[in-house]
C-alpha positions in Angstrom: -102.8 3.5 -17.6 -105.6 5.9 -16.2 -108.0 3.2 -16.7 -105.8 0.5 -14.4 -104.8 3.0 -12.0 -108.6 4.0 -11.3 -111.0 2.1 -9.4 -114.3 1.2 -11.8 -117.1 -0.8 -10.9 -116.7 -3.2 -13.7 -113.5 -4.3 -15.6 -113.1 -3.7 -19.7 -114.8 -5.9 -21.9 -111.4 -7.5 -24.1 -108.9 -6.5 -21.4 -107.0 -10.2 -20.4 -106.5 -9.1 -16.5 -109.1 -7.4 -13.9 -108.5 -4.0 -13.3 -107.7 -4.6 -9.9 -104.7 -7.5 -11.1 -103.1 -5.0 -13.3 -103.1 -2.8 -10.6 -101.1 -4.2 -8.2 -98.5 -6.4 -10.9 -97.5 -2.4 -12.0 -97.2 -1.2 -8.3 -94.5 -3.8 -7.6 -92.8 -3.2 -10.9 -93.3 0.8 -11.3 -93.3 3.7 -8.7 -95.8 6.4 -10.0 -94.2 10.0 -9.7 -96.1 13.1 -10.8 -98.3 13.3 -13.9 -98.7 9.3 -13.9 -95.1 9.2 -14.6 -93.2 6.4 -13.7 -90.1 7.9 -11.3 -87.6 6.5 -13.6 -88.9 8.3 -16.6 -88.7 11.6 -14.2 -85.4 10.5 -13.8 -84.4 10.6 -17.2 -86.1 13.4 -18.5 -84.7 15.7 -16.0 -80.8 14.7 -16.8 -78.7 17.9 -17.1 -77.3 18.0 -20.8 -73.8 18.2 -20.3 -73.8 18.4 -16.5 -72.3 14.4 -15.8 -68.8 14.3 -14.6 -67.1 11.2 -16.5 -65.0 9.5 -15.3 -61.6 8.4 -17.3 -60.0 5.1 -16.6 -56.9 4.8 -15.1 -54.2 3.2 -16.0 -52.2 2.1 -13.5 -49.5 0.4 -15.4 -49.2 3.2 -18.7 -45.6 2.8 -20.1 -43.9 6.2 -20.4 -42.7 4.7 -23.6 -45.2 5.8 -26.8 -46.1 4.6 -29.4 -43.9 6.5 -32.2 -44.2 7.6 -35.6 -42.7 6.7 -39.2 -39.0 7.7 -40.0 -40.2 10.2 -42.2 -42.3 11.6 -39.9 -39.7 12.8 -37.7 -38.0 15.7 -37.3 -34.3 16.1 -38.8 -33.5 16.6 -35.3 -35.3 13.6 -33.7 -33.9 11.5 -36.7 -30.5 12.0 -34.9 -31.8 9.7 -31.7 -34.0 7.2 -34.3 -32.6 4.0 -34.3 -33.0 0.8 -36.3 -32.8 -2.4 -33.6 -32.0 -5.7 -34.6 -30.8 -8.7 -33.7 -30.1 -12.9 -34.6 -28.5 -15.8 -33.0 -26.8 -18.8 -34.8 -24.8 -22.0 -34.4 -21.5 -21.8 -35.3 -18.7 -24.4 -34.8 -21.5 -25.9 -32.4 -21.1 -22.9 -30.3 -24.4 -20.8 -30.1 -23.8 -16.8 -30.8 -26.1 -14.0 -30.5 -25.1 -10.3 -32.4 -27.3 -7.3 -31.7 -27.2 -4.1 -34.2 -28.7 -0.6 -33.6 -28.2 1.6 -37.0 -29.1 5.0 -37.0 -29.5 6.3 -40.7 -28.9 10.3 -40.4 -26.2 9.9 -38.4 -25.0 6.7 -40.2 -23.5 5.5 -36.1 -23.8 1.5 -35.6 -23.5 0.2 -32.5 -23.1 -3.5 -32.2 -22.8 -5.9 -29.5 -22.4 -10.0 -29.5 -22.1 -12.8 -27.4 -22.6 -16.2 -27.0 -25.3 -18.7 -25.7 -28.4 -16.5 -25.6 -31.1 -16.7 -28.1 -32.1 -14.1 -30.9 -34.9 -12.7 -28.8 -32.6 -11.8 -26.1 -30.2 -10.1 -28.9 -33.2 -8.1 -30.4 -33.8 -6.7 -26.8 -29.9 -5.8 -26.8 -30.4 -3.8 -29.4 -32.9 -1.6 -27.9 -30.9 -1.3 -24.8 -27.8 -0.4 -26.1 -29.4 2.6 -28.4 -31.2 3.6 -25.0 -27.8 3.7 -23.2 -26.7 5.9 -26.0 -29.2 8.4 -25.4 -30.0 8.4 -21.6 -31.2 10.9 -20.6 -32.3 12.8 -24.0 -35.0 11.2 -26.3 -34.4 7.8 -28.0 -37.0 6.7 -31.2 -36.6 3.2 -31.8 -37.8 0.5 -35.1 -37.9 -3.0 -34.1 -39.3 -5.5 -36.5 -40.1 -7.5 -33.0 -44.0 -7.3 -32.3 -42.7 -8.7 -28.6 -40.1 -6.0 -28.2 -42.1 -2.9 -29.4 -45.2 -4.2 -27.6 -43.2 -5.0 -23.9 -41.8 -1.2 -24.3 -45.2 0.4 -25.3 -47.5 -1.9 -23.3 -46.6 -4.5 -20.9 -43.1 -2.5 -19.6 -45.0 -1.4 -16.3 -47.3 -4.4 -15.6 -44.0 -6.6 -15.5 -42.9 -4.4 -13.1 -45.4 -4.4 -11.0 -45.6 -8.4 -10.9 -41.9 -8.7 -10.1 -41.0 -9.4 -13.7 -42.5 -13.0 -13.3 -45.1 -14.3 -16.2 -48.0 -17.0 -14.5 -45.0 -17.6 -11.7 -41.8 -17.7 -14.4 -39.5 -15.2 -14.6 -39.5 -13.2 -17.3 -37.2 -13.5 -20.6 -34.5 -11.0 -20.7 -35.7 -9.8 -16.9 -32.5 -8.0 -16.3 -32.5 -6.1 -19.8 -36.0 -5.3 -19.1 -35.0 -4.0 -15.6 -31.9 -2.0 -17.1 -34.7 -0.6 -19.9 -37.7 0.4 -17.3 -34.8 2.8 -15.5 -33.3 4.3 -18.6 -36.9 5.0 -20.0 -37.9 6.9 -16.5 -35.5 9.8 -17.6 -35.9 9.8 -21.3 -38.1 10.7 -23.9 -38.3 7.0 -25.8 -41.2 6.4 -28.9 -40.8 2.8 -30.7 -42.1 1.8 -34.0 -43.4 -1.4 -35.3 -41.6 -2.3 -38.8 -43.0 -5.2 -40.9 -40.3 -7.1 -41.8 -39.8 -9.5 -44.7 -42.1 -6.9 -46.7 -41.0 -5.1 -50.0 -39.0 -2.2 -49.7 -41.4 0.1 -50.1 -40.5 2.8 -47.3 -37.8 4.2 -45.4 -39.0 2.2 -42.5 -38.3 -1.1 -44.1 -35.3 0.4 -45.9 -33.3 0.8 -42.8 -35.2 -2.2 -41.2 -33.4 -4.4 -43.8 -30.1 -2.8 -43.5 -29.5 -3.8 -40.0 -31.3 -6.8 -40.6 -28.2 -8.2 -42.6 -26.0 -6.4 -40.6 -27.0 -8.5 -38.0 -26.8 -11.4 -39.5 -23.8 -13.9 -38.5 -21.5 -15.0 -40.6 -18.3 -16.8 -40.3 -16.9 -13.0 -41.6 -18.6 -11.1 -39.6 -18.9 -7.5 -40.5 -20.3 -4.4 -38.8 -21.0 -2.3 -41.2 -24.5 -1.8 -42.7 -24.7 -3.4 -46.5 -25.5 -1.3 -49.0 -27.3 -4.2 -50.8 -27.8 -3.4 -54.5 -31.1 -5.6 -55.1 -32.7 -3.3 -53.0 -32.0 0.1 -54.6 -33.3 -0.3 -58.1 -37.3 -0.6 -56.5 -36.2 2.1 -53.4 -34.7 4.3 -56.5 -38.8 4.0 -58.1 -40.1 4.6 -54.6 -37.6 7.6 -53.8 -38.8 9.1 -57.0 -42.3 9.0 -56.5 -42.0 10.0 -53.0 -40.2 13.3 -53.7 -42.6 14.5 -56.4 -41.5 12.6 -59.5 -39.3 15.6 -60.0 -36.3 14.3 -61.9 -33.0 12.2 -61.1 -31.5 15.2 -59.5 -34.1 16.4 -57.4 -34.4 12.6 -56.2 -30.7 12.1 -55.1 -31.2 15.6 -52.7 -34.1 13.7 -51.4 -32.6 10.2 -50.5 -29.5 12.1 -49.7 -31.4 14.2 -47.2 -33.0 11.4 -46.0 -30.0 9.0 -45.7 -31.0 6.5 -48.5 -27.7 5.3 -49.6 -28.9 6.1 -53.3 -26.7 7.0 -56.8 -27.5 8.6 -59.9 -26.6 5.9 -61.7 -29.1 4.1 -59.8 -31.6 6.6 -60.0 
């Protein structure tokens, strides 16, 4: 660098480019600074450690509904406002019906709600509105199996909003649940939960997931009470017992009891 930045009589013997060539192509690519130092180097030796304000993105669409937690997770008093959403639709006598259930375990409530000649999508959504009607106003935690329903709550809730509830021009499905849901979760505290459904029993999630499952299923006899279905509780009765410490039959039943796994000694 001293050697192209100089003037010499004569050029370097091995160098590809006159002195005078080198010269110039670095003056339009490099301003020198002090010391020979190009004034970007200077630049970037003389950043502050610590000193740069940074910036956060905004998000101008943020849901105040959150991402929640596992069942288990929860408090005894936030298990009082968890509920289980679900919902299906069916043919019946040619005559399409929808039935909606949201189960809440500790406090074994059910609150169901049916109709006809909407889909199972729309009944799913039901579901979460009708447990967020039942706690306006306090804090809701919802467990939807539906990756659309706990997503639009968590995620998209906001962005809808701002777009008029119209997708690419189409209104959106269920716009006037959504509507009713975006001004119920302005004044309450609301988490939701992502349950994978169809899965083995394995956790209190999935436990109370598949209990209002087939509670909302339709049936010519329809029923709304949760099913206490005994093919599930001989692998939740292993699962309870290695979840509470492999401490005994008794020790067990206070834990699913506690817990509102509908568990028996005998079964245990």
């Amino acid at each position: 660098m001293q050697w192209v930045m100089s003037d010499p009589k004569s050029n370097r013997v091995g160098y590809a480019q006159e002195q005078s060539k080198w010269k110039w192509y670095i003056s339009q690519r490099a301003k020198i600074g002090e010391h020979g130092v190009a004034t970007l180097h200077e630049k970037i030796a003389n950043i502050p450690n610590g000193e740069l304000e940074i910036k956060k993105p905004v998000y101008a669409h943020e849901s105040p509904v959150k991402w929640g937690v596992g069942f288990d997770n929860l408090t005894s008093e936030q298990q009082k406002h968890a509920w289980f959403t679900d919902g299906s639709a069916k043919y019946v006598g040619g005559e399409r019906k929808w039935k909606s259930v949201a189960y809440n375990p500790k406090t074994d409530t059910t609150l169901v709600m049916e109709g006809k000649g909407m889909s199972s999508q729309y009944a799913e959504l039901m579901a979460v509105v009708t447990a967020l009607r039942k706690e306006r106003g306090g804090e809701c935690h919802l467990f939807t199996d539906s990756w659309s329903v706990a997503n639009g709550l968590a995620t998209w809730l906001m962005g809808w909003k701002s777009h008029n509830w119209l997708i690419h021009g189409k209104e959106l499905w269920g716009k006037e649940l959504w509507q009713d849901i975006e001004e119920i979760v302005q004044e309450t505290t609301v988490s939701v939960f992502h349950v994978d459904a169809h899965m083995p029993v394995d956790s209190m999630e999935r436990l109370f997931n598949s209990q209002a499952d087939a509670a909302a299923a339709i049936s010519v006899t329809t029923t709304n009470e949760i099913p206490k279905v005994e093919e599930w509780l001989e692998g939740t009765a292993i699962w309870a017992h290695q979840k509470s410490g492999h401490l005994g039959e008794k020790a067990t039943y206070r834990w699913a009891q506690e817990r509102g796994i509908p568990l028996t000694i005998d079964v245990i």
